[in-house]
C-alpha positions in Angstrom: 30.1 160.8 -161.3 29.0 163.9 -159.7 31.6 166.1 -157.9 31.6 165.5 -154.4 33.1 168.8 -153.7 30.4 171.7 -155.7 29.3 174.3 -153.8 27.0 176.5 -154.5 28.6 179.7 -154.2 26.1 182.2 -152.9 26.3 184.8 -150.1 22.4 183.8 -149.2 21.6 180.6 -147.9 18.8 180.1 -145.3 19.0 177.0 -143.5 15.3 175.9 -141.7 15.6 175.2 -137.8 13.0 172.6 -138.8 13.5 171.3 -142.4 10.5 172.6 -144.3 8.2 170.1 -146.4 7.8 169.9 -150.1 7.6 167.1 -152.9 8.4 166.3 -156.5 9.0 164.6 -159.6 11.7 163.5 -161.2 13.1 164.7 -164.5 15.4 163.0 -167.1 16.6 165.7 -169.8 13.5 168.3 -168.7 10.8 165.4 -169.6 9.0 163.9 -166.7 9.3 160.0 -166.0 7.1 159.5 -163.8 3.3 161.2 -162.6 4.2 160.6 -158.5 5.1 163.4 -156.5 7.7 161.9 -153.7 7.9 163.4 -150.3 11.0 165.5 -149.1 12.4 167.7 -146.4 13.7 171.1 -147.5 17.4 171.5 -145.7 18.5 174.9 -147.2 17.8 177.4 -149.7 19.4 180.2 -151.9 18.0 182.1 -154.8 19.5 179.4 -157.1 19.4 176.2 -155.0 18.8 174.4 -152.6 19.5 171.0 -150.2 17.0 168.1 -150.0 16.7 165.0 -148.1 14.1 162.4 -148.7 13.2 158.8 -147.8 14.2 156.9 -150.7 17.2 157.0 -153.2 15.3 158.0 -156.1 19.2 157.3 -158.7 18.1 153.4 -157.2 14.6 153.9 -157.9 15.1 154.7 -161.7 18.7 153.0 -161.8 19.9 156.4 -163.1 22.7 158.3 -162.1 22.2 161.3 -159.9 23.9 163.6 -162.3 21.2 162.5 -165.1 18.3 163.8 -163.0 16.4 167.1 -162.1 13.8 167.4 -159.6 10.7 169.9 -160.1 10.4 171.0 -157.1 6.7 172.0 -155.5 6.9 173.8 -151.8 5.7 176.6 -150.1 8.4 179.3 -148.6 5.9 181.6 -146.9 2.7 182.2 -148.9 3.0 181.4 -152.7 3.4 177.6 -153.9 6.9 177.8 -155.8 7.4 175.5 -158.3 11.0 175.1 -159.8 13.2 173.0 -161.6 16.3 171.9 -159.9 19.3 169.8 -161.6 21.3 167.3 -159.2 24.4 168.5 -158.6 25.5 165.8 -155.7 24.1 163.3 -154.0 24.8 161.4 -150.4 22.9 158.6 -149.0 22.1 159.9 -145.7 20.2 157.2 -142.9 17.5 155.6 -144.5 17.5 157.8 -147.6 19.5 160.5 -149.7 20.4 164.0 -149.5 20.7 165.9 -152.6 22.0 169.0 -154.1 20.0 171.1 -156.3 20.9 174.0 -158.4 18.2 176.0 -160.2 19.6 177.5 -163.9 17.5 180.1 -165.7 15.1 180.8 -163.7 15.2 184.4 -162.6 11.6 184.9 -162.0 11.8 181.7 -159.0 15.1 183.3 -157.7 13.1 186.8 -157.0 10.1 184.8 -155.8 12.2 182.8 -153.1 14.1 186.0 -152.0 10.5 187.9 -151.7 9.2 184.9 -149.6 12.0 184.4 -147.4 11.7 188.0 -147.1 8.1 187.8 -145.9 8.7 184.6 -143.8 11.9 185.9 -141.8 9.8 188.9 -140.4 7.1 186.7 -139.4 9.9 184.7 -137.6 11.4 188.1 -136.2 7.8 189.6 -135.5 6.5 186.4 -133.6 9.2 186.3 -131.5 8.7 189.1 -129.9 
C-alpha cells in the first residue's frame, strides 16, 4: 500500500492557477502496457515531481496497485514538449477520477529542463501582466 503521508520534499513547487494539460502511458517495471495516451490535468510541479489528476482510475483499469505503476509523462511547460518518467508514489480517488503523486528518479536532464521552462513561463506570466 502506498504511504498516504510522502511528500515530496522540495523548496520548488509551482502550483498552476489553471491545471495545465498533458497525457500518458502507463508503465509496469519501466515496460509500457499499453499504446494509449490517457488524458490528465497537471496540479503541481517540482524539478522531481509532480501532482496529476485525471478522469479514470487507471490502478482499476489495469487491476494493479498504484505503487506498481509509473506514468511517462508528455506535456508542455512553456515551449519544449517534456517527456518524463514518473513512479506513483500515492494515489487518491478524487470526484469522478484519481489524483496521483509522481516522483521523477534519475532524471537530471528533465529536472533542468522543467526549472528552465518554468523559468521562461513565469516571466511571461509576470511580463503579461503588466
Amino acid at each position: 500500500m502506498i504511504s498516504k503521508k510522502y511528500k515530496r520534499k522540495e523548496a520548488f513547487r509551482f502550483v498552476f492557477n489553471q491545471p495545465l494539460d498533458a497525457e500518458f502511458s502507463v508503465l509496469v517495471n519501466g515496460r509500457q502496457i499499453d499504446s494509449e495516451m490517457h488524458p490528465c490535468k497537471i496540479i503541481d510541479i517540482s524539478p522531481r515531481g509532480m501532482k496529476v489528476y485525471t478522469n479514470s482510475d487507471i490502478s482499476k483499469i489495469y487491476n494493479i496497485p498504484p505503487e506498481s505503476l509509473q506514468f511517462q509523462m508528455h506535456f508542455v511547460l512553456d515551449i519544449t514538449r517534456i517527456q518524463a518518467i514518473g513512479y506513483v508514489r500515492w494515489c487518491k480517488l478524487f470526484g469522478t477520477g484519481a489524483h496521483f503523486g509522481l516522483q521523477f528518479e534519475d532524471q537530471p536532464d528533465i529536472e533542468e529542463l522543467i526549472i528552465s521552462e518554468m523559468k521562461r513561463r513565469r516571466r511571461k506570466e509576470v511580463i503579461s501582466k503588466k
